[in-house]
PyMOL commands that place a pseudoatom at each C-alpha (Angstrom):
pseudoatom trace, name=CA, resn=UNK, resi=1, chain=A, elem=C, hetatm=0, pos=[-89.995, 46.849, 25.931]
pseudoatom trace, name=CA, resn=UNK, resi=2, chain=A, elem=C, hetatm=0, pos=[-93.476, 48.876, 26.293]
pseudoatom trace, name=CA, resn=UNK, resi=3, chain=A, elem=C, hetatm=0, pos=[-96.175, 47.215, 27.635]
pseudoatom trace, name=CA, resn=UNK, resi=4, chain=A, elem=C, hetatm=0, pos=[-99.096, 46.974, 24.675]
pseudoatom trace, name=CA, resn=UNK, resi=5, chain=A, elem=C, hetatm=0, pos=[-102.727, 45.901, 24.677]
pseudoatom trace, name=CA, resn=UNK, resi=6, chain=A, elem=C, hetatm=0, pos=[-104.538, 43.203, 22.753]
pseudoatom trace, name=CA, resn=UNK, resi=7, chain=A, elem=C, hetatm=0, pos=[-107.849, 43.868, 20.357]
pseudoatom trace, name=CA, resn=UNK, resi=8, chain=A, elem=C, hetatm=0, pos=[-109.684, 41.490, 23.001]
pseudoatom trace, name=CA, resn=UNK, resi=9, chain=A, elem=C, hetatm=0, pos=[-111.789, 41.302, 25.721]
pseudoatom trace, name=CA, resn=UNK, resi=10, chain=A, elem=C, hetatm=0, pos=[-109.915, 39.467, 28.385]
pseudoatom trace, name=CA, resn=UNK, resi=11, chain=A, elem=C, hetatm=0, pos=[-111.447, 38.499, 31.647]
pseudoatom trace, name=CA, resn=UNK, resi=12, chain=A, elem=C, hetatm=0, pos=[-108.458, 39.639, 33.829]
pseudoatom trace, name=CA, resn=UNK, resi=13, chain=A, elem=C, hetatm=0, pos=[-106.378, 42.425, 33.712]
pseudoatom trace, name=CA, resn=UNK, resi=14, chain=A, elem=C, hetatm=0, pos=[-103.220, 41.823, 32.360]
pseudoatom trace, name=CA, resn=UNK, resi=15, chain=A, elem=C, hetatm=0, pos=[-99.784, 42.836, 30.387]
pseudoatom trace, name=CA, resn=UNK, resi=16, chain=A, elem=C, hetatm=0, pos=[-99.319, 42.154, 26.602]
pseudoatom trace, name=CA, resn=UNK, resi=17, chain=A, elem=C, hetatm=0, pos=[-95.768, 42.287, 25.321]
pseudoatom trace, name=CA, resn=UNK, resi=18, chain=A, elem=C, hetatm=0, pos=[-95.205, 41.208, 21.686]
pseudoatom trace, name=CA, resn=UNK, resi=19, chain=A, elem=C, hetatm=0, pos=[-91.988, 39.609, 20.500]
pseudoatom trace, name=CA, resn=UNK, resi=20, chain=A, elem=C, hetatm=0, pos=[-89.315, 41.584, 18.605]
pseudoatom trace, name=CA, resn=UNK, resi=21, chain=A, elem=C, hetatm=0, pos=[-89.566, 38.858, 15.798]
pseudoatom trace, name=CA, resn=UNK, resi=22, chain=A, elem=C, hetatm=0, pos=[-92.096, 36.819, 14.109]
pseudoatom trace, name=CA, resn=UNK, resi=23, chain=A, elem=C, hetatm=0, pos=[-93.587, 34.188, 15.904]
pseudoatom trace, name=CA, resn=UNK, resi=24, chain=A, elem=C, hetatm=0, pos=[-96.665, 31.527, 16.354]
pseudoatom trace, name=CA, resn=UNK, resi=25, chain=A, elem=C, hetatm=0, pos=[-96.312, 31.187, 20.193]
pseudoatom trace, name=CA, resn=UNK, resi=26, chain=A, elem=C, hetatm=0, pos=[-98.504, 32.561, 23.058]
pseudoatom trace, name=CA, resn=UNK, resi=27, chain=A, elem=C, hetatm=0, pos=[-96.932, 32.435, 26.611]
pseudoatom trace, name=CA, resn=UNK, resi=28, chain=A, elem=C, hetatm=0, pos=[-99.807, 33.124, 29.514]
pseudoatom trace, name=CA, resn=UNK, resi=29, chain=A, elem=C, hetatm=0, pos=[-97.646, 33.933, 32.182]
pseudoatom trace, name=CA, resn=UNK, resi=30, chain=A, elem=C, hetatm=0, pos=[-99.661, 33.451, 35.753]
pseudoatom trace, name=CA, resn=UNK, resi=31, chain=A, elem=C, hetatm=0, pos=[-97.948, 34.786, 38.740]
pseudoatom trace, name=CA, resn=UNK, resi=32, chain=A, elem=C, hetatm=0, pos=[-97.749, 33.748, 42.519]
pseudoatom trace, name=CA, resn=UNK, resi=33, chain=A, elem=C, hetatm=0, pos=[-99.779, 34.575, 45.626]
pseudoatom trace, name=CA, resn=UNK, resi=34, chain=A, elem=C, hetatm=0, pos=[-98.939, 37.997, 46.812]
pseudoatom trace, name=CA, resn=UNK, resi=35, chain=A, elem=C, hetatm=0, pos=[-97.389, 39.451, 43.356]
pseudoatom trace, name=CA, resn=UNK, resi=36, chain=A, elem=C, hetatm=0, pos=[-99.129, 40.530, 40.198]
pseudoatom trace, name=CA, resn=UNK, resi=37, chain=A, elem=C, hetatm=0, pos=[-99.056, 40.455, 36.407]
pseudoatom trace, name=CA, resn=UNK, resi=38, chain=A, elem=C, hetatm=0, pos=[-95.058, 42.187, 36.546]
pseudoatom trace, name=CA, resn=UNK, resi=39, chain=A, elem=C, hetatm=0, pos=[-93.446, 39.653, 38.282]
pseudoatom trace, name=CA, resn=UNK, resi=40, chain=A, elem=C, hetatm=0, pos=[-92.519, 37.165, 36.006]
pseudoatom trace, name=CA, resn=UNK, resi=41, chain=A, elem=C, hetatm=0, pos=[-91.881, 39.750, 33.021]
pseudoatom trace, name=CA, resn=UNK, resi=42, chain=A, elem=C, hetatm=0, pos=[-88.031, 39.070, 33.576]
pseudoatom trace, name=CA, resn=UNK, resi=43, chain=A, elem=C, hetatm=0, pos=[-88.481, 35.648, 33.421]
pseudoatom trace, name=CA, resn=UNK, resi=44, chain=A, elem=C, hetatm=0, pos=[-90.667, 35.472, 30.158]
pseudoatom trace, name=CA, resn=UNK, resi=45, chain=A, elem=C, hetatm=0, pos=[-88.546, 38.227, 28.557]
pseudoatom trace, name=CA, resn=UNK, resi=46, chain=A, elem=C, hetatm=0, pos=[-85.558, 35.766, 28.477]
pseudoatom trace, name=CA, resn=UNK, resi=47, chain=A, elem=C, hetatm=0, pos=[-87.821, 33.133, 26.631]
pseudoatom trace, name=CA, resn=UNK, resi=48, chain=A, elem=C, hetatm=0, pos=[-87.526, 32.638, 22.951]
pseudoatom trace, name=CA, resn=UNK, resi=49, chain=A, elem=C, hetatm=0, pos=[-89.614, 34.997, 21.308]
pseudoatom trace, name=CA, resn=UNK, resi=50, chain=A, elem=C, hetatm=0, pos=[-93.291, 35.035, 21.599]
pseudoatom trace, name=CA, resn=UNK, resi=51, chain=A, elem=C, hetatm=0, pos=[-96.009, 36.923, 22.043]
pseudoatom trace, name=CA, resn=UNK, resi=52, chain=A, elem=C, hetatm=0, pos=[-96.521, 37.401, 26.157]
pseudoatom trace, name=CA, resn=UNK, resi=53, chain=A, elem=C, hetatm=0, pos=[-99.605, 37.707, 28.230]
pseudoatom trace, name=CA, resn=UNK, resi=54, chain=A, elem=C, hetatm=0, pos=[-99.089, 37.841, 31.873]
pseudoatom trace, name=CA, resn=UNK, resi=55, chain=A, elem=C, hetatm=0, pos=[-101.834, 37.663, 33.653]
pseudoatom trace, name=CA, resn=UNK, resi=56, chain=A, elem=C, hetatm=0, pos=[-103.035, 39.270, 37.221]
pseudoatom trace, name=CA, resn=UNK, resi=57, chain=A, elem=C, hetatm=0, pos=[-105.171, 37.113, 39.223]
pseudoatom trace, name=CA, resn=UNK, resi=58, chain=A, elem=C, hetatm=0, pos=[-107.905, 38.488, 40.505]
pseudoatom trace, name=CA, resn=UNK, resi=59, chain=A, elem=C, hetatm=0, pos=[-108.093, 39.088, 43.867]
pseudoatom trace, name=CA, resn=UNK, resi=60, chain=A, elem=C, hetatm=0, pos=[-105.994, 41.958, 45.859]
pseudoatom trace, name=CA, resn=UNK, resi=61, chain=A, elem=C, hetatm=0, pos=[-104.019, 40.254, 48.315]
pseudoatom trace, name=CA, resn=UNK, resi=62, chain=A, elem=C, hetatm=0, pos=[-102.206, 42.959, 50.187]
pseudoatom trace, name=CA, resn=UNK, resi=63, chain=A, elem=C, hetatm=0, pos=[-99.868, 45.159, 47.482]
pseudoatom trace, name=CA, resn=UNK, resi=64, chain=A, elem=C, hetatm=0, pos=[-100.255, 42.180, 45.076]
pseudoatom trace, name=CA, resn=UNK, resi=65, chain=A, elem=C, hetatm=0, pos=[-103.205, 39.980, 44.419]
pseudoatom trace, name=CA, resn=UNK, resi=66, chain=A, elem=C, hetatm=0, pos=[-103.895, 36.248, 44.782]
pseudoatom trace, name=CA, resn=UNK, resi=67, chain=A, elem=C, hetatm=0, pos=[-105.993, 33.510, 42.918]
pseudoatom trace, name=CA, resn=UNK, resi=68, chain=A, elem=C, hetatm=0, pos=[-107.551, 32.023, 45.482]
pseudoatom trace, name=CA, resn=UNK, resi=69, chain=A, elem=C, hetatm=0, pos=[-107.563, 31.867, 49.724]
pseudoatom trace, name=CA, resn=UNK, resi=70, chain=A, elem=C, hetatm=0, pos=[-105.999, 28.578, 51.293]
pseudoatom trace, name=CA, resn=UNK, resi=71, chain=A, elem=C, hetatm=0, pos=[-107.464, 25.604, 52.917]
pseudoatom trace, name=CA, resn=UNK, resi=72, chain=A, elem=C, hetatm=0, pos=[-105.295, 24.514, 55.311]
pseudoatom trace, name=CA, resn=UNK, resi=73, chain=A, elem=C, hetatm=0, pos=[-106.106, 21.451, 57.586]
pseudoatom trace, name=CA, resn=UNK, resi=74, chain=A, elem=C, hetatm=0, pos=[-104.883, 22.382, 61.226]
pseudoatom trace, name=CA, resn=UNK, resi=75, chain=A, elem=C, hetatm=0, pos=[-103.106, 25.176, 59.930]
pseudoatom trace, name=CA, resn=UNK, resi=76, chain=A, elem=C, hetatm=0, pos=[-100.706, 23.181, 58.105]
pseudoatom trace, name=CA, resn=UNK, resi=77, chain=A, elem=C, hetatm=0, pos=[-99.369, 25.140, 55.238]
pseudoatom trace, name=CA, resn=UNK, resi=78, chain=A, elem=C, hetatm=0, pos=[-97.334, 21.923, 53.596]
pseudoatom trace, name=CA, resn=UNK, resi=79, chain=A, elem=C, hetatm=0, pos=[-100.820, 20.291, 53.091]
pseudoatom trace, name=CA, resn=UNK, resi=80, chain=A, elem=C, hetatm=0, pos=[-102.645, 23.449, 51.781]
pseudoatom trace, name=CA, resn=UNK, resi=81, chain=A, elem=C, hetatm=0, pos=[-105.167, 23.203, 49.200]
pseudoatom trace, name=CA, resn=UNK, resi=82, chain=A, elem=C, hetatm=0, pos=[-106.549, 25.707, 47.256]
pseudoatom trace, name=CA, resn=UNK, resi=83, chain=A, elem=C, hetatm=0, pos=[-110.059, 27.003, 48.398]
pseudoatom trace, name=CA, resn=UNK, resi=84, chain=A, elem=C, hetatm=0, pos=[-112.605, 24.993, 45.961]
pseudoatom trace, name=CA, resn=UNK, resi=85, chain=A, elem=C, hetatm=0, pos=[-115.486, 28.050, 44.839]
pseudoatom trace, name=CA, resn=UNK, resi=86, chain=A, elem=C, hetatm=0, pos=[-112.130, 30.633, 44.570]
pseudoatom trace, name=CA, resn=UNK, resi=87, chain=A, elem=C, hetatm=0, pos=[-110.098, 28.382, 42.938]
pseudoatom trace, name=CA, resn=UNK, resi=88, chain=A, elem=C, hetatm=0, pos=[-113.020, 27.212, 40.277]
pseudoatom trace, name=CA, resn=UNK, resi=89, chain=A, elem=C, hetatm=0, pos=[-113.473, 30.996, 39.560]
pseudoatom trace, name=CA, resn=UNK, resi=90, chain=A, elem=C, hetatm=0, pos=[-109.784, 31.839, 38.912]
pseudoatom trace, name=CA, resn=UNK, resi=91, chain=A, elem=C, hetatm=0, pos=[-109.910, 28.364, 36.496]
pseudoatom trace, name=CA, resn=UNK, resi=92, chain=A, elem=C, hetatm=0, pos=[-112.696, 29.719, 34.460]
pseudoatom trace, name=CA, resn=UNK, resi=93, chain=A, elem=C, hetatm=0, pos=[-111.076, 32.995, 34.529]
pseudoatom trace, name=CA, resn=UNK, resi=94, chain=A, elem=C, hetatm=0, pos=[-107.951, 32.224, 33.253]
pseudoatom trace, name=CA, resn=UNK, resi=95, chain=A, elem=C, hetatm=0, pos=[-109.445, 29.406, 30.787]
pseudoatom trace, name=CA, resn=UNK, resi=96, chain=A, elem=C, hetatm=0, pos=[-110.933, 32.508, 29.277]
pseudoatom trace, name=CA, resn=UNK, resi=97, chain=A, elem=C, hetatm=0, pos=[-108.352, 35.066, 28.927]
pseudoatom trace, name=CA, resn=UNK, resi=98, chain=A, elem=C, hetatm=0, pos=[-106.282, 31.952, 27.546]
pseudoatom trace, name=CA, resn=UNK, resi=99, chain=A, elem=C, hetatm=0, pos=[-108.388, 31.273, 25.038]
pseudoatom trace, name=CA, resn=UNK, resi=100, chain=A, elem=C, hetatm=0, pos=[-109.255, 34.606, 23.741]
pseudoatom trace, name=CA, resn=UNK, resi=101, chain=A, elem=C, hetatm=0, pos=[-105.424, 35.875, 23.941]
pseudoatom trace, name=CA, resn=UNK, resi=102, chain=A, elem=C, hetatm=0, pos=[-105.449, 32.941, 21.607]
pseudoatom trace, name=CA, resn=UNK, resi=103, chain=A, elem=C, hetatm=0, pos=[-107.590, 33.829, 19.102]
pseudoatom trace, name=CA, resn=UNK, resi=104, chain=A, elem=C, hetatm=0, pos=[-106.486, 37.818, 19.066]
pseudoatom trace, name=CA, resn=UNK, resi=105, chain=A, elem=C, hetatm=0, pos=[-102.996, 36.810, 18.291]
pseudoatom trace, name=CA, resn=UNK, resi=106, chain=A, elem=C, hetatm=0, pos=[-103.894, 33.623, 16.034]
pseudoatom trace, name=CA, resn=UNK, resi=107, chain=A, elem=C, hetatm=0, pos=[-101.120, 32.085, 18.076]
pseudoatom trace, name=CA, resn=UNK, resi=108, chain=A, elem=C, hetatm=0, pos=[-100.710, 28.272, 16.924]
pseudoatom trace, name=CA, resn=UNK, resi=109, chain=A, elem=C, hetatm=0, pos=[-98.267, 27.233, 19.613]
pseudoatom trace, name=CA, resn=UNK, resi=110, chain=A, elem=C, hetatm=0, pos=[-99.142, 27.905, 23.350]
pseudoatom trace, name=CA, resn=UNK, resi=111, chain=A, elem=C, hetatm=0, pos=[-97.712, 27.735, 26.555]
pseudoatom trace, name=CA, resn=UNK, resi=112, chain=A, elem=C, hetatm=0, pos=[-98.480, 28.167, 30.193]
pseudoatom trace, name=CA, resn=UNK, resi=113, chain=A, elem=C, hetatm=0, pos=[-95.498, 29.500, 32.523]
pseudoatom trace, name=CA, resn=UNK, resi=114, chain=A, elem=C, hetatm=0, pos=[-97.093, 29.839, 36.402]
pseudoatom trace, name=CA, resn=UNK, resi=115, chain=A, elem=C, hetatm=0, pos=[-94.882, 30.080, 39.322]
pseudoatom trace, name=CA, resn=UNK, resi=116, chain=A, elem=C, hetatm=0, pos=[-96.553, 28.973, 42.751]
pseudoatom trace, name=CA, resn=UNK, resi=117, chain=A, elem=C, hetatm=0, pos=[-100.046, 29.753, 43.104]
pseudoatom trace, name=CA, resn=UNK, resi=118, chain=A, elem=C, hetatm=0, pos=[-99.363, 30.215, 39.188]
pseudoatom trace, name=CA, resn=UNK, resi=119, chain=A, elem=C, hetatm=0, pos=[-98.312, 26.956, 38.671]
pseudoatom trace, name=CA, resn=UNK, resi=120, chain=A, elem=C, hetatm=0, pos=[-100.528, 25.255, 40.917]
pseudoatom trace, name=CA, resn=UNK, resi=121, chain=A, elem=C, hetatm=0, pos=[-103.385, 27.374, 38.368]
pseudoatom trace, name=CA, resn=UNK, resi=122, chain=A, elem=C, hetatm=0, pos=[-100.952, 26.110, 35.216]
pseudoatom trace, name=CA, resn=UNK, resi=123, chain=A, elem=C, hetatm=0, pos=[-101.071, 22.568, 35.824]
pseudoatom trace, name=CA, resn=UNK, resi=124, chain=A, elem=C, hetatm=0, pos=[-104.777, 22.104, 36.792]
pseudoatom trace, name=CA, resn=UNK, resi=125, chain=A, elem=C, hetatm=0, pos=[-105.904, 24.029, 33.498]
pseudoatom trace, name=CA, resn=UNK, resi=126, chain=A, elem=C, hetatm=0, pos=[-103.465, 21.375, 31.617]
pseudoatom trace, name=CA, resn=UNK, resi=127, chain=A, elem=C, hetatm=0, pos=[-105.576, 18.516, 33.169]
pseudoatom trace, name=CA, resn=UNK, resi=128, chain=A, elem=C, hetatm=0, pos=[-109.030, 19.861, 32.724]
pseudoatom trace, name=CA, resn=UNK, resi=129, chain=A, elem=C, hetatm=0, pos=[-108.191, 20.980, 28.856]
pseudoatom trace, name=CA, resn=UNK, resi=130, chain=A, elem=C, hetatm=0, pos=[-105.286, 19.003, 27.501]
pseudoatom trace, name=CA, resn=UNK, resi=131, chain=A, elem=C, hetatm=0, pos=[-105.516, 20.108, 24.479]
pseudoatom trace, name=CA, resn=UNK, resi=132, chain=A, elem=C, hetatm=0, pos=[-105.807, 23.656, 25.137]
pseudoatom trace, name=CA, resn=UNK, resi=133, chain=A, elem=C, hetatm=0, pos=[-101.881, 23.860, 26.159]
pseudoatom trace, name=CA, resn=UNK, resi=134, chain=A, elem=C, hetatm=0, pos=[-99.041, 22.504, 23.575]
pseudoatom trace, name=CA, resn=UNK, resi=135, chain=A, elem=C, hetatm=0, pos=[-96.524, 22.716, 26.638]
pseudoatom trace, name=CA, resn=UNK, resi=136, chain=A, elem=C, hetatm=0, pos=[-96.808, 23.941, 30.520]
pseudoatom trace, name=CA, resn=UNK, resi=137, chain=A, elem=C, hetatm=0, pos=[-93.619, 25.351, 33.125]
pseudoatom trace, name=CA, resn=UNK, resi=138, chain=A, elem=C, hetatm=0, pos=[-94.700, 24.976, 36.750]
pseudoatom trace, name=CA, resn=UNK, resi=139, chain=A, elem=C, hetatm=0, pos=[-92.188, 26.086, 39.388]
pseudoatom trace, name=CA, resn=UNK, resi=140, chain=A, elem=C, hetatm=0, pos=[-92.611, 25.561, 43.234]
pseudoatom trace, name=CA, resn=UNK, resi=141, chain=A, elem=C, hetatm=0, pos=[-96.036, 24.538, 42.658]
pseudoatom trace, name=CA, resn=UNK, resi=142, chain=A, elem=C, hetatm=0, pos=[-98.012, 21.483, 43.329]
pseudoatom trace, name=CA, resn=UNK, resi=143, chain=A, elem=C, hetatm=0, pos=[-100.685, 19.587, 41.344]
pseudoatom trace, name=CA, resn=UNK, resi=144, chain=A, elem=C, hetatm=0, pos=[-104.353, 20.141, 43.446]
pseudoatom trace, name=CA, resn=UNK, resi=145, chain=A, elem=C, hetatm=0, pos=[-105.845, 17.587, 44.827]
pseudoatom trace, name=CA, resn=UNK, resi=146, chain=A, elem=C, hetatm=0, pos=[-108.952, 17.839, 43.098]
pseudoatom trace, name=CA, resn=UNK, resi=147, chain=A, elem=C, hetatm=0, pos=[-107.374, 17.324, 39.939]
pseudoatom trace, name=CA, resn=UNK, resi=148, chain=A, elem=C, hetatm=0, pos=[-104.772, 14.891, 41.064]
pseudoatom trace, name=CA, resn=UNK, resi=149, chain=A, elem=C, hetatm=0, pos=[-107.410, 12.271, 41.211]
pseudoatom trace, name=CA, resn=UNK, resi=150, chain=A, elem=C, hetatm=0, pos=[-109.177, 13.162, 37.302]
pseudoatom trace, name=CA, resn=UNK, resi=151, chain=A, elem=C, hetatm=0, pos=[-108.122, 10.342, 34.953]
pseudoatom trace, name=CA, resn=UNK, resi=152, chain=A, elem=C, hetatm=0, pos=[-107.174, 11.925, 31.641]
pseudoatom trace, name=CA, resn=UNK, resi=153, chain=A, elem=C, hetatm=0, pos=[-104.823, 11.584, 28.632]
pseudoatom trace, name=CA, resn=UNK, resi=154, chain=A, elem=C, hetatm=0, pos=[-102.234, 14.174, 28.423]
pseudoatom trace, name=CA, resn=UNK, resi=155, chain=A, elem=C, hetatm=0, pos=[-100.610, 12.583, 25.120]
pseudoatom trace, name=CA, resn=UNK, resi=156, chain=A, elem=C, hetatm=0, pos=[-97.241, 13.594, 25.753]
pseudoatom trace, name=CA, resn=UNK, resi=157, chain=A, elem=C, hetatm=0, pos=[-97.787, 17.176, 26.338]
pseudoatom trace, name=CA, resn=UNK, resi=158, chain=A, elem=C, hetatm=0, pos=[-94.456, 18.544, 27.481]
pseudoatom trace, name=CA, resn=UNK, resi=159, chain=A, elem=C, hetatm=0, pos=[-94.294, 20.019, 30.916]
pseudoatom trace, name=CA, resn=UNK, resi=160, chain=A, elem=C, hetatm=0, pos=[-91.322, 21.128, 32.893]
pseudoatom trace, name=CA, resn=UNK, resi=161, chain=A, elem=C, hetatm=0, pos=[-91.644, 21.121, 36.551]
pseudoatom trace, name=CA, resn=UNK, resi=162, chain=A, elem=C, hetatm=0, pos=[-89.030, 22.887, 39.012]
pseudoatom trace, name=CA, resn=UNK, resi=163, chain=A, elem=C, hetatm=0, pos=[-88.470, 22.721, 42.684]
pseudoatom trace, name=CA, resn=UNK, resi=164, chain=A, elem=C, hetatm=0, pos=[-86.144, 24.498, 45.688]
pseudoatom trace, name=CA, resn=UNK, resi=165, chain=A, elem=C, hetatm=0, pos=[-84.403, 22.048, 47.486]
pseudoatom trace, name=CA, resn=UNK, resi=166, chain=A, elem=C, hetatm=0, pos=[-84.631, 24.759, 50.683]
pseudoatom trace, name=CA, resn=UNK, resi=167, chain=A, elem=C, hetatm=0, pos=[-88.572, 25.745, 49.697]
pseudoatom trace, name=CA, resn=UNK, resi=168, chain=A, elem=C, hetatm=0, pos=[-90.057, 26.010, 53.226]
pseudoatom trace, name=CA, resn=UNK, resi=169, chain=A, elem=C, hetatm=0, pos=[-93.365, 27.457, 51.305]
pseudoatom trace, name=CA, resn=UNK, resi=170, chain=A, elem=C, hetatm=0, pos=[-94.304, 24.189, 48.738]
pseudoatom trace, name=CA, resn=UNK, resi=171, chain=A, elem=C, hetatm=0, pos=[-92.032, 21.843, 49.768]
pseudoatom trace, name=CA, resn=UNK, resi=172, chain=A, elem=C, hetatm=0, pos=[-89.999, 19.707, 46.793]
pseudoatom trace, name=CA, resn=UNK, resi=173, chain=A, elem=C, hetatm=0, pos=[-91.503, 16.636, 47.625]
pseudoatom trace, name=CA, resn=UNK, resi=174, chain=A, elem=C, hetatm=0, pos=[-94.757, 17.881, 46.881]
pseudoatom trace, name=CA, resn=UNK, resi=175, chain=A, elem=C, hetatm=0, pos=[-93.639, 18.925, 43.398]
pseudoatom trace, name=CA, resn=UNK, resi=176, chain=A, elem=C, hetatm=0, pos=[-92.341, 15.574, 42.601]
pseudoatom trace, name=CA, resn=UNK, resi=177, chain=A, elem=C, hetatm=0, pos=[-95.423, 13.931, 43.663]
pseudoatom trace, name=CA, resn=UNK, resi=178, chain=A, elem=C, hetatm=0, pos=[-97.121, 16.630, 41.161]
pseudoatom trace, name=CA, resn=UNK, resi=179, chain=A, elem=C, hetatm=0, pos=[-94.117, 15.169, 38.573]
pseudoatom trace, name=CA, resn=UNK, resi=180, chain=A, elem=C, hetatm=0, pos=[-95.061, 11.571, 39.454]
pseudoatom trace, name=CA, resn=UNK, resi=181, chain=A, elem=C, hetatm=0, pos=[-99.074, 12.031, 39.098]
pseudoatom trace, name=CA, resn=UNK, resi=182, chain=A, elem=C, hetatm=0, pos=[-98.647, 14.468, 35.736]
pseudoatom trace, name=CA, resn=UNK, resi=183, chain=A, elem=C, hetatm=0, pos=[-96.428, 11.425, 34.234]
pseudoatom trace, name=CA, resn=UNK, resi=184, chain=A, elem=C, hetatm=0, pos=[-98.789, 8.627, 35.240]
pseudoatom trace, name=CA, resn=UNK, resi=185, chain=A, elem=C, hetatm=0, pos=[-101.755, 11.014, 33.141]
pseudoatom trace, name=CA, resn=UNK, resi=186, chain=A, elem=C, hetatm=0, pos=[-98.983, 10.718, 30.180]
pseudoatom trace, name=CA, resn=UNK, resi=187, chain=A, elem=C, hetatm=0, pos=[-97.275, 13.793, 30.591]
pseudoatom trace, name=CA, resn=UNK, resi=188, chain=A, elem=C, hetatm=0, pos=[-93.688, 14.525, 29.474]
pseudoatom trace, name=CA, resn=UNK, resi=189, chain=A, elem=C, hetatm=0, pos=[-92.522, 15.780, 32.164]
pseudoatom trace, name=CA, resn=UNK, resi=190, chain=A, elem=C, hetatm=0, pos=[-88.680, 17.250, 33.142]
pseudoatom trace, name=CA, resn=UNK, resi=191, chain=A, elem=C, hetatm=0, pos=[-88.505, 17.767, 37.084]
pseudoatom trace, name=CA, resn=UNK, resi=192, chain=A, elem=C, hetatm=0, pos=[-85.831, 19.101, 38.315]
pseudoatom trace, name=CA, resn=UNK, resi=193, chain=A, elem=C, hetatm=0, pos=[-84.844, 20.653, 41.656]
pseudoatom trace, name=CA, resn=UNK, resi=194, chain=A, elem=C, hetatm=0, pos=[-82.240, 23.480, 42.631]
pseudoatom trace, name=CA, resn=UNK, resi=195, chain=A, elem=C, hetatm=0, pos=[-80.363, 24.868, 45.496]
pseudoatom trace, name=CA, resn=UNK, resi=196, chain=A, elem=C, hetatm=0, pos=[-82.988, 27.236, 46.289]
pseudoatom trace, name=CA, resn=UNK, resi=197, chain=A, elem=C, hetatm=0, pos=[-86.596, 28.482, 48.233]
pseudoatom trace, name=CA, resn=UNK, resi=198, chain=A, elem=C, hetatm=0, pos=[-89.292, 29.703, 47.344]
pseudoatom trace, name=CA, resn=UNK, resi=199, chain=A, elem=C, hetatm=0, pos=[-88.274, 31.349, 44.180]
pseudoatom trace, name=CA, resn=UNK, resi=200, chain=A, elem=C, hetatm=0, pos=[-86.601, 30.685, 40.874]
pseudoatom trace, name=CA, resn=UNK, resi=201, chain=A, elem=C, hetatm=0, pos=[-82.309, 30.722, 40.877]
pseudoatom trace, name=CA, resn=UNK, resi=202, chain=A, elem=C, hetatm=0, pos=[-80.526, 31.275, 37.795]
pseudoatom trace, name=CA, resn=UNK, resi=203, chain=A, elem=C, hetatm=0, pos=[-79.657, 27.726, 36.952]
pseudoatom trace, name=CA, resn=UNK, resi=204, chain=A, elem=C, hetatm=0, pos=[-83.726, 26.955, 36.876]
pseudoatom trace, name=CA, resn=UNK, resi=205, chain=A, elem=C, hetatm=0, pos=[-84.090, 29.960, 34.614]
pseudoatom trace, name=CA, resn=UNK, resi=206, chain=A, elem=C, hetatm=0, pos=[-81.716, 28.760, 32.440]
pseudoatom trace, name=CA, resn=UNK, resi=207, chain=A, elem=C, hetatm=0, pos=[-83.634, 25.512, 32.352]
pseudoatom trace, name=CA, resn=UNK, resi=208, chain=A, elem=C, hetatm=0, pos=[-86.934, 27.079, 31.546]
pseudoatom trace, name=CA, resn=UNK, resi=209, chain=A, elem=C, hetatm=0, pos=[-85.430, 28.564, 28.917]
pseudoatom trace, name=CA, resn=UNK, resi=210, chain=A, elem=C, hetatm=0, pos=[-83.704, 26.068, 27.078]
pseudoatom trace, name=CA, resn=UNK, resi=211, chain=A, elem=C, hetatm=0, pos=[-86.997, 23.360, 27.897]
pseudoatom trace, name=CA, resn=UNK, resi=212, chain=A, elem=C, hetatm=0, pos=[-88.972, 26.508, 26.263]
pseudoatom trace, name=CA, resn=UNK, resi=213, chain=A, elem=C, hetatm=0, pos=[-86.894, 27.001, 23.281]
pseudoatom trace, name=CA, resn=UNK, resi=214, chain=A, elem=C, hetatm=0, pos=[-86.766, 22.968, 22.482]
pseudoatom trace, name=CA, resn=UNK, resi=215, chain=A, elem=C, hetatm=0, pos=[-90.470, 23.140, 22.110]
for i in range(1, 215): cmd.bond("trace and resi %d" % i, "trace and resi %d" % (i + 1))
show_as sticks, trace
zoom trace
């Protein structure tokens, strides 16, 4: 399918696929650290229709770009957080290109799909706007600390959360203790973990896309 642009001014450069039929539903696809806004195409293109946005962060990291730098007490990767200032501006970025990807495409029905650094972006946008996503996919991505403690409502908002059992990069347990905190705000969440790293097998696509096509 040809990569198209939207009639909007978004913040971040991006790709813009529309679906082949009809439909109400915006996916803003956010990548991981190191790739950029192609990465994830194969995954979104197996989703039920919708229009597609897949966003590129906004900082080069490398060949690929990243959404933030890591802070990393004693150099300990498995209790990383993202950098505060970098990872406020790629918040308020994406907040923006969300909501005016929105309003171009009138989309009723919207959904954020993020895979590490991605989903750690995905699930921090749910908490600071519930109501700005009707349903979030997180893979191999934890829930930031600085949002982990926020008290807020998330009123049942559906959000499927996947993990690798062998993920050396975001371990699984810290995914379920994103699962565990998410639920506690009122979430709906699915968690599920595979027989995989850092990256998504075919059984947790196959998951995404039936949670995504029950929505």
């Amino acid at each position: 399918m040809p990569d198209q642009s939207l009639d909007a001014d978004l913040p971040l450069e991006y790709v813009y696929r529309s679906p082949e039929t009809e439909s109400d539903r915006l996916v803003v696809v956010l990548h991981g650290r190191g790739a950029d806004e192609t990465d994830l195409l194969p995954v979104a293109d197996r989703l039920p229709p919708a229009h597609v946005v897949s966003l590129r962060a906004p900082d080069r990291l490398m060949g690929g770009y990243t959404w933030y730098e890591l802070d990393m007490p004693d150099g300990d990767l498995h209790r990383s957080q993202p950098h505060a200032d970098e990872f406020r501006r790629s918040l308020d970025l994406a907040s923006e290109a969300v909501d005016a990807a929105r309003e171009a495409l009138g989309a009723t029905d919207v959904g954020l799909l993020g895979f590490s650094q991605g989903s750690i972006v995905s699930t921090a946008l749910l908490v600071e706007s519930p109501d700005d996503s009707d349903w979030v996919v997180g893979l191999h991505g934890y829930l930031a600390a600085s949002h982990a403690e926020r008290t807020v409502d998330l009123d049942g908002t559906p959000v499927f959360l996947g993990a690798g059992r062998a993920d050396e990069i975001i371990p699984a347990a810290r995914v379920a203790t994103a699962a565990d905190r998410l639920r506690e705000m009122g979430a709906a969440v699915t968690y599920e973990t595979y027989d995989a790293g850092h990256g998504i097998s075919r059984a947790e696509l196959a998951d995404v896309v039936a949670f995504v096509d029950e929505r």
